[in-house]
Each structure stands twice: as structure tokens, then as C-alpha cells.
KETIKE-984626 format. One record per residue: residue number from 1; x, y, z of N, C-alpha, C, CB in turn; residue in one letter. Coordinates in steps of 0.2 Angstrom, whole numbers, plus 5000, padded with zeros to 4 digits. Glycine has a CB too. Layout:
N
+-----+------+------+------+-------+-------+-------+------+------+------+-------+-------+-------+------+
! pos ! n_px ! n_py ! n_pz ! ca_px ! ca_py ! ca_pz ! c_px ! c_py ! c_pz ! cb_px ! cb_py ! cb_pz ! code !
+-----+------+------+------+-------+-------+-------+------+------+------+-------+-------+-------+------+
! NUM !    X !    Y !    Z !     X !     Y !     Z !    X !    Y !    Z !     X !     Y !     Z !    A !
...
+-----+------+------+------+-------+-------+-------+------+------+------+-------+-------+-------+------+
//
This chain:
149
+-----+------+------+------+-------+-------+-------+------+------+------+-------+-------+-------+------+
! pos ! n_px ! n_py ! n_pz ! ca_px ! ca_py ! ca_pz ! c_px ! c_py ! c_pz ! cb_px ! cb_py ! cb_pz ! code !
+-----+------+------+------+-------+-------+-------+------+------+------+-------+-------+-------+------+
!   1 ! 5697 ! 5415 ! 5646 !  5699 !  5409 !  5650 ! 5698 ! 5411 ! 5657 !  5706 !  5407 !  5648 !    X !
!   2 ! 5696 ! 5407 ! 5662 !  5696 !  5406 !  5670 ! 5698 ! 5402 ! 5674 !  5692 !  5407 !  5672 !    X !
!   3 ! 5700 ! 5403 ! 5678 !  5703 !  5400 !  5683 ! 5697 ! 5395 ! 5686 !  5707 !  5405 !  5689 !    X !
!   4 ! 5698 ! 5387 ! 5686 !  5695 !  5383 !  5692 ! 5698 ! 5382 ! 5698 !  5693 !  5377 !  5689 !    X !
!   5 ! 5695 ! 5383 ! 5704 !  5697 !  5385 !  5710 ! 5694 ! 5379 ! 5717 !  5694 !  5392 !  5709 !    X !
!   6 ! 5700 ! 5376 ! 5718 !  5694 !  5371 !  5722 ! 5692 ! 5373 ! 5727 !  5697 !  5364 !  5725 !    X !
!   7 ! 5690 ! 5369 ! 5735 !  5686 !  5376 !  5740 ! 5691 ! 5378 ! 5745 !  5677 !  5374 !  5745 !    X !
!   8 ! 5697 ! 5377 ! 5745 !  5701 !  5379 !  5747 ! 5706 ! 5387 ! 5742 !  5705 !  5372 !  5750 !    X !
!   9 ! 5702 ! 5386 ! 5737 !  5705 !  5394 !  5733 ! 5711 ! 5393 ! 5729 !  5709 !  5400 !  5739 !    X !
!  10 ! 5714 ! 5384 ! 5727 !  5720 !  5384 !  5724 ! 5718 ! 5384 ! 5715 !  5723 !  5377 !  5727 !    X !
!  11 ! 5723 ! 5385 ! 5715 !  5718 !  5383 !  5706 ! 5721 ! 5377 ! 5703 !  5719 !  5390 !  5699 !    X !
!  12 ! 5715 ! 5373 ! 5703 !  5715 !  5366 !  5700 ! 5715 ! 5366 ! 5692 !  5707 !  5361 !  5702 !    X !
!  13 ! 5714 ! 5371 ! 5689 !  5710 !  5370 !  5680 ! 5708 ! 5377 ! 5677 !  5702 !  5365 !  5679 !    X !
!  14 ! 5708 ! 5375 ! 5672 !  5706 !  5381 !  5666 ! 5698 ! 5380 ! 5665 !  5711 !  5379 !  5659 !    X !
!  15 ! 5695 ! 5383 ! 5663 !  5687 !  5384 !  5661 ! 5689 ! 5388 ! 5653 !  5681 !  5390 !  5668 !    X !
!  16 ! 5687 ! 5389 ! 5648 !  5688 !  5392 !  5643 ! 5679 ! 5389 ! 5640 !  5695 !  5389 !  5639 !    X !
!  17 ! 5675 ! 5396 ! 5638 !  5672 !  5395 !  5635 ! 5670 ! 5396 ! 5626 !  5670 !  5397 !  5638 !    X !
!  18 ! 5668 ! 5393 ! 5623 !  5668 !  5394 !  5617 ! 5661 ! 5396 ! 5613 !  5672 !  5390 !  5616 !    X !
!  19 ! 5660 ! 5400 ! 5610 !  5656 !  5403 !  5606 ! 5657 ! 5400 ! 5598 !  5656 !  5410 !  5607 !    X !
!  20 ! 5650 ! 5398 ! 5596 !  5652 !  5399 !  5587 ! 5649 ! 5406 ! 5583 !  5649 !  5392 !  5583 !    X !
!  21 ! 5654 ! 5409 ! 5582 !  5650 !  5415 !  5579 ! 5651 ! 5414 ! 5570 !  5655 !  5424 !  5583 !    X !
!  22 ! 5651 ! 5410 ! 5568 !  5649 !  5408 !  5563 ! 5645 ! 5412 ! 5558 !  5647 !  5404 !  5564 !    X !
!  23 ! 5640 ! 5411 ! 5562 !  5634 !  5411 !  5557 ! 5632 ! 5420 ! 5558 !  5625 !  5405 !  5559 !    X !
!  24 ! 5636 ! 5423 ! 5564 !  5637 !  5430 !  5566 ! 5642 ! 5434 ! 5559 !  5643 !  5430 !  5574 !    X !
!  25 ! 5649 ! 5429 ! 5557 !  5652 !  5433 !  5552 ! 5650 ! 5432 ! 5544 !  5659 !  5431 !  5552 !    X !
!  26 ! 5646 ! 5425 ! 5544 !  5644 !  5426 !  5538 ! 5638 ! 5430 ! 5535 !  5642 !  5419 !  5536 !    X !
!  27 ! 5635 ! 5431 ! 5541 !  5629 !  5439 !  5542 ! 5632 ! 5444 ! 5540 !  5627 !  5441 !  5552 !    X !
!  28 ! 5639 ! 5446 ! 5541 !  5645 !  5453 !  5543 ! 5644 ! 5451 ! 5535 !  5654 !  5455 !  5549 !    X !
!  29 ! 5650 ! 5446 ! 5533 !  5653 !  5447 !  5526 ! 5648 ! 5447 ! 5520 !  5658 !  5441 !  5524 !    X !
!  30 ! 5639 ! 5445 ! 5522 !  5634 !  5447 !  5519 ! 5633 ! 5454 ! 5516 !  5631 !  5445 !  5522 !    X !
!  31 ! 5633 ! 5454 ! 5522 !  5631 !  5462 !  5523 ! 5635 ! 5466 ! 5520 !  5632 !  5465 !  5530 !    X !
!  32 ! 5642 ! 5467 ! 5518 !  5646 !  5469 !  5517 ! 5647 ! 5467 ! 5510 !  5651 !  5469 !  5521 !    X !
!  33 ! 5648 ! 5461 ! 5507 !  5645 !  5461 !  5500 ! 5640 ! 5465 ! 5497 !  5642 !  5455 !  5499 !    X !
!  34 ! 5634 ! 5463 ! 5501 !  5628 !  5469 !  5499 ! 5630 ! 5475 ! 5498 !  5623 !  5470 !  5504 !    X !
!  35 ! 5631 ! 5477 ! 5503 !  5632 !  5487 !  5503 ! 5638 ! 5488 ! 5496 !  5639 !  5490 !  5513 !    X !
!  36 ! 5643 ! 5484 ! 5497 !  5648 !  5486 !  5491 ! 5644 ! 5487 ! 5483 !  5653 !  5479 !  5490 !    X !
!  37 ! 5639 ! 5479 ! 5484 !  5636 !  5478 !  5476 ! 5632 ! 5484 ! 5476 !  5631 !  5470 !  5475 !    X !
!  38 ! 5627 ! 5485 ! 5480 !  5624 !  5493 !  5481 ! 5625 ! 5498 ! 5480 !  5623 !  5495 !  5484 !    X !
!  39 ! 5633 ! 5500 ! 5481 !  5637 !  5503 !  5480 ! 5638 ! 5504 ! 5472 !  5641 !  5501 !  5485 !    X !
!  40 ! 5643 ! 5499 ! 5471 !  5644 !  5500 !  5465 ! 5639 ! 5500 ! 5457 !  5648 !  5496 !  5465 !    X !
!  41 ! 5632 ! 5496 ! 5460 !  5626 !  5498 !  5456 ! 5623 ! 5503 ! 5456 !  5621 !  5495 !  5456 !    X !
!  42 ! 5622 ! 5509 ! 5462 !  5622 !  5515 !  5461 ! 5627 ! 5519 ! 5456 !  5624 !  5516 !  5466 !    X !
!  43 ! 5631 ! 5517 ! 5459 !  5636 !  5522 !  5454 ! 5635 ! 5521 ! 5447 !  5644 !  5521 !  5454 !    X !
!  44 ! 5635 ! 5515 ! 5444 !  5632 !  5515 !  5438 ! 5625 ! 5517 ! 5434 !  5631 !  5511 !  5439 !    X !
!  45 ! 5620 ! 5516 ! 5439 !  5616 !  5518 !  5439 ! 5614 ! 5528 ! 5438 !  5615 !  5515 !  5443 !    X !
!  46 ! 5621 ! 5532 ! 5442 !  5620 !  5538 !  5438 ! 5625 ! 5539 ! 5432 !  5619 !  5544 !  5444 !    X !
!  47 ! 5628 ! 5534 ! 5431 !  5633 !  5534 !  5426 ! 5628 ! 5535 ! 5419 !  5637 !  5526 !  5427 !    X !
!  48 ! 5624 ! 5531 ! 5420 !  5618 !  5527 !  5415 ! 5613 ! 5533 ! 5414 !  5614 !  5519 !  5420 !    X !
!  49 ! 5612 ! 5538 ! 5419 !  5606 !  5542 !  5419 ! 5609 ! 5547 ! 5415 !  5603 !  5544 !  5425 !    X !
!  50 ! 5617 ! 5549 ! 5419 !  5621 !  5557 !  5414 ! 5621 ! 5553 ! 5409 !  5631 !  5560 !  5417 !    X !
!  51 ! 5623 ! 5550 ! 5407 !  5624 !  5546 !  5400 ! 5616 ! 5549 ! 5394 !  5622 !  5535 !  5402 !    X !
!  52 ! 5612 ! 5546 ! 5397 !  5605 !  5547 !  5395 ! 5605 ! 5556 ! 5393 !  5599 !  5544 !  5402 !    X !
!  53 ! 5605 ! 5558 ! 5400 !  5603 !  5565 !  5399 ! 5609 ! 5569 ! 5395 !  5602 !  5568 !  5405 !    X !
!  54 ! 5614 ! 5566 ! 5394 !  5618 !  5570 !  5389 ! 5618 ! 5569 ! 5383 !  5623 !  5569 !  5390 !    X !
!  55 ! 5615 ! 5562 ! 5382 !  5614 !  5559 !  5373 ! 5606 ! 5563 ! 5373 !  5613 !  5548 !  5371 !    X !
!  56 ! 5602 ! 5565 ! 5375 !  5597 !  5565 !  5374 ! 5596 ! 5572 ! 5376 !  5594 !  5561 !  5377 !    X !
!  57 ! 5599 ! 5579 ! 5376 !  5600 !  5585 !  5373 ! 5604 ! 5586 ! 5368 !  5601 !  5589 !  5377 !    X !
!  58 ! 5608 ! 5582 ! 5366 !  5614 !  5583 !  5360 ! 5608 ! 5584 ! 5353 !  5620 !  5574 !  5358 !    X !
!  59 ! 5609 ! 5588 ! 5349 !  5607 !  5590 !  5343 ! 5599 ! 5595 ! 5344 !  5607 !  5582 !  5338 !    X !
!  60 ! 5595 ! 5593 ! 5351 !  5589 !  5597 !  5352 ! 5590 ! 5605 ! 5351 !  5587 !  5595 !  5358 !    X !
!  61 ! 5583 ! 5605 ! 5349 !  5582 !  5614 !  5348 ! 5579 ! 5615 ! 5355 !  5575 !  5616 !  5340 !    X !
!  62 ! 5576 ! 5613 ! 5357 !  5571 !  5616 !  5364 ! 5570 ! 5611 ! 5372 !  5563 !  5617 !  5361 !    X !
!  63 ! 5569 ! 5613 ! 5377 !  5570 !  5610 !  5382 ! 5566 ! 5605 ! 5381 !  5570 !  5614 !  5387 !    X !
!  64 ! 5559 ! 5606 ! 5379 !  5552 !  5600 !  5378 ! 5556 ! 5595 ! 5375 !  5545 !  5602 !  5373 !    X !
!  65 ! 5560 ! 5596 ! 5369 !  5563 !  5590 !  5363 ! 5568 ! 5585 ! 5368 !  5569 !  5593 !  5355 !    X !
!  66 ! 5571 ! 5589 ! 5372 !  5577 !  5587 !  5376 ! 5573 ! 5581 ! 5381 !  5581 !  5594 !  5381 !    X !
!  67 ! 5571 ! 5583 ! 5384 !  5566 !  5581 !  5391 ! 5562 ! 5575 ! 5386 !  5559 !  5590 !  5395 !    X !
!  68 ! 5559 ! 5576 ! 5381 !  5555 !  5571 !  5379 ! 5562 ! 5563 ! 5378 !  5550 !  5576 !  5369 !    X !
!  69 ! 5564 ! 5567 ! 5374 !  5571 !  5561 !  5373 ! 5573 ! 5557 ! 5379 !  5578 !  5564 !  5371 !    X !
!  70 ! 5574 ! 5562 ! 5385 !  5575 !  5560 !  5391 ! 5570 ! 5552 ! 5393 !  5572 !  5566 !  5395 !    X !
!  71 ! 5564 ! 5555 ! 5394 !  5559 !  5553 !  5397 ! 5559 ! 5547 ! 5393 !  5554 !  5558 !  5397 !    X !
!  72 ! 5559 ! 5545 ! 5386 !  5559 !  5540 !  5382 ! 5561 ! 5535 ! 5382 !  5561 !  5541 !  5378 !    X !
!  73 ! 5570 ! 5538 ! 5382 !  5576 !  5531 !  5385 ! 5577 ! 5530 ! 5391 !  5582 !  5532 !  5384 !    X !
!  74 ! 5573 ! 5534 ! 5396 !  5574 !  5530 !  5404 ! 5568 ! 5528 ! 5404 !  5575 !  5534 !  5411 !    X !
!  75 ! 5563 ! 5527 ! 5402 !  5557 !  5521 !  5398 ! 5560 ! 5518 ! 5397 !  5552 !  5522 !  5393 !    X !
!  76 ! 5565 ! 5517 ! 5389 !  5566 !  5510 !  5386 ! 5571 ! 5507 ! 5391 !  5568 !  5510 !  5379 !    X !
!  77 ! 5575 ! 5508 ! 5394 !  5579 !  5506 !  5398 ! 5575 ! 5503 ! 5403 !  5584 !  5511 !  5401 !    X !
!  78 ! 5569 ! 5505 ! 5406 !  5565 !  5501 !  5411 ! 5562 ! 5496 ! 5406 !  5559 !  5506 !  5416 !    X !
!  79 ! 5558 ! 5497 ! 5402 !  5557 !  5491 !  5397 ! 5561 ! 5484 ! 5397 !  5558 !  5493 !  5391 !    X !
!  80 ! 5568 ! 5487 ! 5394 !  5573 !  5482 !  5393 ! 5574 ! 5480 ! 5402 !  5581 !  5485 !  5389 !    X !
!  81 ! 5575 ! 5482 ! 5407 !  5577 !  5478 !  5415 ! 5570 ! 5474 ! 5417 !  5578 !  5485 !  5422 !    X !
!  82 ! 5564 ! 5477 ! 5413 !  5557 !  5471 !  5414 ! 5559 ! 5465 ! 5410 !  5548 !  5473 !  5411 !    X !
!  83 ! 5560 ! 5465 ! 5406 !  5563 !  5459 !  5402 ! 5565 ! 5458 ! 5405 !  5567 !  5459 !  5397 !    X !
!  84 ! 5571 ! 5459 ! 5408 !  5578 !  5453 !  5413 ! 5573 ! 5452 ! 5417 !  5588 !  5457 !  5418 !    X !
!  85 ! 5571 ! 5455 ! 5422 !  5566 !  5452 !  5427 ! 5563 ! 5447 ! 5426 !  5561 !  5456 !  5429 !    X !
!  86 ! 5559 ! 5448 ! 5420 !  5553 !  5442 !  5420 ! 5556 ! 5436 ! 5417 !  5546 !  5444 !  5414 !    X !
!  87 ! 5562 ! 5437 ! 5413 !  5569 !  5431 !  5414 ! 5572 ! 5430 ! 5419 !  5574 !  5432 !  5412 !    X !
!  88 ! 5571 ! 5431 ! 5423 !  5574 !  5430 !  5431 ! 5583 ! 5431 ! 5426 !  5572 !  5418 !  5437 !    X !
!  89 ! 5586 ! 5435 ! 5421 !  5590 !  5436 !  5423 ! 5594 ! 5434 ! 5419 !  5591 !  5436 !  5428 !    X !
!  90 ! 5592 ! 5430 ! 5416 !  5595 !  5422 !  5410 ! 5596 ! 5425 ! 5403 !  5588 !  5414 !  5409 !    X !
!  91 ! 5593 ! 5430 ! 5402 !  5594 !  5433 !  5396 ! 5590 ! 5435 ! 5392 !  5597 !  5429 !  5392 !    X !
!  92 ! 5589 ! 5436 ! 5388 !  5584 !  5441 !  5383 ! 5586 ! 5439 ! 5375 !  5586 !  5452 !  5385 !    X !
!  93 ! 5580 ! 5438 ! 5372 !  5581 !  5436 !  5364 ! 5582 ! 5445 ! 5362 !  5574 !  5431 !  5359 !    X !
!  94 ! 5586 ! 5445 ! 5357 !  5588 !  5452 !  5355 ! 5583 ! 5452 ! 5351 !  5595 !  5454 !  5352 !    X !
!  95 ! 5580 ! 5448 ! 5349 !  5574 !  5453 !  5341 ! 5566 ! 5454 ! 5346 !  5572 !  5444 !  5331 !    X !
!  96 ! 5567 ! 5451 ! 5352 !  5560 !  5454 !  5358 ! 5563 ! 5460 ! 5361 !  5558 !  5448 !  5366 !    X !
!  97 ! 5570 ! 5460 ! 5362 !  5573 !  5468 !  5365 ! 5573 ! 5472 ! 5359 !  5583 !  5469 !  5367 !    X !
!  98 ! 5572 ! 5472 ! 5353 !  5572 !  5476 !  5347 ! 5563 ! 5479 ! 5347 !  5574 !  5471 !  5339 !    X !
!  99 ! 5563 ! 5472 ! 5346 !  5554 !  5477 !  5346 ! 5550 ! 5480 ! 5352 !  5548 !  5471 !  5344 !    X !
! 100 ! 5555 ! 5478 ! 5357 !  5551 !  5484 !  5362 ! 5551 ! 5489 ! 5363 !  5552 !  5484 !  5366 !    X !
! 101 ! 5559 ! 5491 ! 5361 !  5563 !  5500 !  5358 ! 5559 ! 5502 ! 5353 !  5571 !  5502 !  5355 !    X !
! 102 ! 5558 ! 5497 ! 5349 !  5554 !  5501 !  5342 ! 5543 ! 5502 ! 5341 !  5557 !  5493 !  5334 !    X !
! 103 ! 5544 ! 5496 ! 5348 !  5535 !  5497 !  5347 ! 5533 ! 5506 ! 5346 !  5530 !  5492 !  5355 !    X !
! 104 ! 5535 ! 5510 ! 5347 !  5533 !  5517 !  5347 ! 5531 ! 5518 ! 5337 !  5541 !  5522 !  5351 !    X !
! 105 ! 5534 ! 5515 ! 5335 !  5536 !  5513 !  5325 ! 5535 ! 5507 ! 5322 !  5542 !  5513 !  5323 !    X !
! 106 ! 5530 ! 5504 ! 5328 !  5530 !  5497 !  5325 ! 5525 ! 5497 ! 5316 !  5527 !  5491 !  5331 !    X !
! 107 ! 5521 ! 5499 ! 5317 !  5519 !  5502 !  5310 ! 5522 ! 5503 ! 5304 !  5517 !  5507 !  5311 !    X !
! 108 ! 5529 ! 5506 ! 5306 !  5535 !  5506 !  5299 ! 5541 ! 5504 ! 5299 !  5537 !  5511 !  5297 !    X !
! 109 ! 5541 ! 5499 ! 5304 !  5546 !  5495 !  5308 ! 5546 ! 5489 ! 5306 !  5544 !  5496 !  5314 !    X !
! 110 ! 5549 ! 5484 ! 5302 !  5548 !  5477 !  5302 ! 5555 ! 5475 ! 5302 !  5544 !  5474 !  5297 !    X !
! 111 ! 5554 ! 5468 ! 5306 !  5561 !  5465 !  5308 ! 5558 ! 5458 ! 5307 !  5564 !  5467 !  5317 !    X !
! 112 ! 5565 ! 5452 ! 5307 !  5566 !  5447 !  5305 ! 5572 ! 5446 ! 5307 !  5565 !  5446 !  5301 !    X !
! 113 ! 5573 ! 5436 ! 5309 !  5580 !  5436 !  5309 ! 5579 ! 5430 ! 5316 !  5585 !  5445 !  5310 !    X !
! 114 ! 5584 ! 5423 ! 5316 !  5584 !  5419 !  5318 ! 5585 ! 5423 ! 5326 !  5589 !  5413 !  5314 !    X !
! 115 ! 5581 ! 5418 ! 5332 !  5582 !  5420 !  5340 ! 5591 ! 5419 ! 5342 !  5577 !  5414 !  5346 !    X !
! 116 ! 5594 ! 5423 ! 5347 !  5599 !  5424 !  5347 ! 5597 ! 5430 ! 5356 !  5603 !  5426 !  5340 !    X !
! 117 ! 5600 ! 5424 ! 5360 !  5598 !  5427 !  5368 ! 5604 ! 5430 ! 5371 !  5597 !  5420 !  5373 !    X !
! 118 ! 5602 ! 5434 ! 5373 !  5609 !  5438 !  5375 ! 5609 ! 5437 ! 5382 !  5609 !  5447 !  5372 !    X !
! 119 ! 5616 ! 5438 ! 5384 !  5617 !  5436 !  5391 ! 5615 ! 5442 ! 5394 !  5625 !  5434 !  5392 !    X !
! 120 ! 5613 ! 5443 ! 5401 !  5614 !  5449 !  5405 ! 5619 ! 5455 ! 5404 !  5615 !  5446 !  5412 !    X !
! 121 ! 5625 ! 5453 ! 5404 !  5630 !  5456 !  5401 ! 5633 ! 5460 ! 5396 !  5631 !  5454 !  5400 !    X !
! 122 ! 5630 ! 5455 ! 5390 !  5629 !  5456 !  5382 ! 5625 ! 5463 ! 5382 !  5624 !  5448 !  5378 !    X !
! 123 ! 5619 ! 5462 ! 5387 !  5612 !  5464 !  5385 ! 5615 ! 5471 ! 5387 !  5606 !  5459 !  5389 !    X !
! 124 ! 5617 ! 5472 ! 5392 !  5620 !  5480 !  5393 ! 5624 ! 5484 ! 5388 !  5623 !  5481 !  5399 !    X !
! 125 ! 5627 ! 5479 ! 5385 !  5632 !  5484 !  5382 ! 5629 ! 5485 ! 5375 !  5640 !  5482 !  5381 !    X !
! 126 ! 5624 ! 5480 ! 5372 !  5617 !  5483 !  5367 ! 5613 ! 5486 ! 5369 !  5613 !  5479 !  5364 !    X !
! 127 ! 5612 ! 5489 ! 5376 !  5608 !  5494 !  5379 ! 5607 ! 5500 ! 5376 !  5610 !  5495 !  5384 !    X !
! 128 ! 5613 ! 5503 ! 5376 !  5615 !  5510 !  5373 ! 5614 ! 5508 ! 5366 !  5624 !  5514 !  5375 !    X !
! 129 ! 5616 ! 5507 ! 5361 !  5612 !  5506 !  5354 ! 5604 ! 5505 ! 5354 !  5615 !  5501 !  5350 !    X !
! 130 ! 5602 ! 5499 ! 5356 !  5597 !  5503 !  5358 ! 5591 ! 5509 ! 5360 !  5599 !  5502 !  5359 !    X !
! 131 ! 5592 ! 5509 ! 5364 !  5588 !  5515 !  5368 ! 5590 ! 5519 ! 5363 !  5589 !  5517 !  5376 !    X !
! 132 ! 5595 ! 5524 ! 5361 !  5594 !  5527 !  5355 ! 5592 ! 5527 ! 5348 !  5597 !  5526 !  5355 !    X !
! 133 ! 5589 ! 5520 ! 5347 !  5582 !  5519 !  5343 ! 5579 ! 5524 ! 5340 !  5577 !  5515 !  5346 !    X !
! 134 ! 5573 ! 5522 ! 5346 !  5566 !  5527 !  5348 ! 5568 ! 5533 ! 5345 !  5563 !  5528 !  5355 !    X !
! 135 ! 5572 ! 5536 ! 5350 !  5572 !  5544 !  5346 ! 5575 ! 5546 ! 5338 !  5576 !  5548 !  5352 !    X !
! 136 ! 5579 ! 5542 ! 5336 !  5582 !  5543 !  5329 ! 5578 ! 5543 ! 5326 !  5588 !  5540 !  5325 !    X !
! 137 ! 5574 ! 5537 ! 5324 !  5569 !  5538 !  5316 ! 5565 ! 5542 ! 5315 !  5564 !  5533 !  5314 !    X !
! 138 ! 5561 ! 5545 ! 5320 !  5557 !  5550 !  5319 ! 5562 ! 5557 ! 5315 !  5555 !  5553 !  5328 !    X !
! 139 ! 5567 ! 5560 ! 5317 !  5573 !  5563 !  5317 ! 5575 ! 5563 ! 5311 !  5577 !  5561 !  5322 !    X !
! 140 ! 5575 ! 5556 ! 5309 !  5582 !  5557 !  5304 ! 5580 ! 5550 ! 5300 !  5591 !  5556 !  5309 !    X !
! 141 ! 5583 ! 5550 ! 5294 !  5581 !  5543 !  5288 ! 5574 ! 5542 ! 5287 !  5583 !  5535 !  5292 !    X !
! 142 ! 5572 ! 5537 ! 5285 !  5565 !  5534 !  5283 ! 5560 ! 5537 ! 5285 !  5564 !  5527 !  5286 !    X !
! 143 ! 5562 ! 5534 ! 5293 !  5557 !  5537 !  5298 ! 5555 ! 5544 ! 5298 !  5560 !  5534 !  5304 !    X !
! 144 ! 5559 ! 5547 ! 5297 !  5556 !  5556 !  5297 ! 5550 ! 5558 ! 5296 !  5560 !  5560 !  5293 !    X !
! 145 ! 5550 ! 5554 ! 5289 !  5542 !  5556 !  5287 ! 5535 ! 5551 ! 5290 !  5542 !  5555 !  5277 !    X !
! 146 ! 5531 ! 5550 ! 5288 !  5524 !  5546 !  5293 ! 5524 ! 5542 ! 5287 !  5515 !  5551 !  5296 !    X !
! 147 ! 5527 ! 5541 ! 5281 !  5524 !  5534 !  5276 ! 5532 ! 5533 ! 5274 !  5518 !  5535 !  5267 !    X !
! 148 ! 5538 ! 5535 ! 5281 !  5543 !  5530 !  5280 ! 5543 ! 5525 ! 5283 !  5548 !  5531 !  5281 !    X !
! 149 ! 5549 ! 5520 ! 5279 !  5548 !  5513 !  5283 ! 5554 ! 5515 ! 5283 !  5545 !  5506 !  5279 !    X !
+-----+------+------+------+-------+-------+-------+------+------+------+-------+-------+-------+------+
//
């Protein structure tokens, strides 16, 4: 605030200017949403990777087996996040998320069964079953052999 001053020096009034910084704090509390969500999807995100790389040396004989498992499910995990993408996000039919993990077997692989869309949500916590797919059949059941189904 400032003093208004007539030309003899007395003071007649107040002057008070006002700014809208509005569109200044909704910039800040952006910003700060952002960094947080950034934040917290990082963390997840190496949540998600130790995850991977710990399921994916469990039962291996050699570093190649380990690393190959690796390399598989952080593939199918990129697979399943092109999905949401090219959904802008809305959801994913589970039997298109099935055959994506399995196309590596699709050859002795057959599925059926009415569409059923999973939320963004949903869709992560069938992630982890999932992505664990690919690498079991080979491994273990049917699939072990090349004329299992």
C-alpha cells in the first residue's frame, strides 16, 4: 500500500495495487501435482522392475535363463502399457491381454471366452499373473514339450 500525497506533502489517500496471481498458483499447484505423481510412478515403477528381476531368477539354473526371463516380462509388461495407450487408458479386454503374453505359444495356445474389459486398475493387478505366462509353459505342464498344448 502507498500513501497519496497532495503537492503540499499531506496525505490525502491510499493507493493499493492489486495483482491476480491466479493463473501464477494454479501453474505452482500443477506443478507440484506433477512432480508428486512422478514421483510416486517412479517408485513403482522400480517396485515393478525388482519385482520382475526377482521372479525371473527364482528356480533358474544360469545367468542366460535368468536374463532371458528378465528381458521377456519387461517386454510383456511394455506390450500390456501399448495396449492402455492405444486405449487412451479406458481399459483392455482381458482375452486381447491374454493373447499378447501368450502369442510366443500361440501355436499350442488356444483361448476362448465372452469380452470382459478391464479397468486400468483391474488391469495391473492381472499384470503380475500375467507376464508370468510366457515363461512357465515352456518350463513346466503341457507346454514343456513342442506337441504340448
Amino acid at each position: 500500500m502507498s500513501a497519496v500525497r497532495n503537492a503540499a506533502g499531506r496525505i490525502v489517500g491510499a493507493s493499493k495495487i492489486a495483482r491476480d496471481i491466479s493463473e501464477r498458483k494454479e501453474a505452482e499447484a500443477r506443478k507440484t501435482l506433477l512432480t508428486r505423481e512422478l514421483h510416486h510412478r517412479t517408485k513403482n515403477l522400480f517396485a515393478v522392475v525388482q519385482a520382475v528381476v526377482s521372479r525371473s531368477f527364482a528356480g533358474k539354473g544360469t545367468v542366460e535363463e535368468a536374463q532371458t526371463a528378465v528381458i521377456e516380462r519387461l517386454h510383456s509388461l511394455g506390450q500390456a502399457h501399448i495396449l492402455l495407450i492405444e486405449r487412451q487408458w479406458q481399459g483392455i479386454d482381458l482375452m486381447e491381454l491374454a493373447r499378447g503374453e501368450m502369442r510366443p505359444f500361440s501355436d499350442r495356445v488356444s483361448m476362448s471366452g465372452a469380452p470382459l474389459v478391464m479397468s486400468p486398475r483391474r488391469r495391473r493387478l492381472l499384470r503380475w499373473r500375467c507376464t508370468s505366462l510366457p515363461p512357465t509353459p515352456p518350463n513346466t505342464g503341457h507346454c514343456r514339450r513342442r506337441t504340448g498344448r
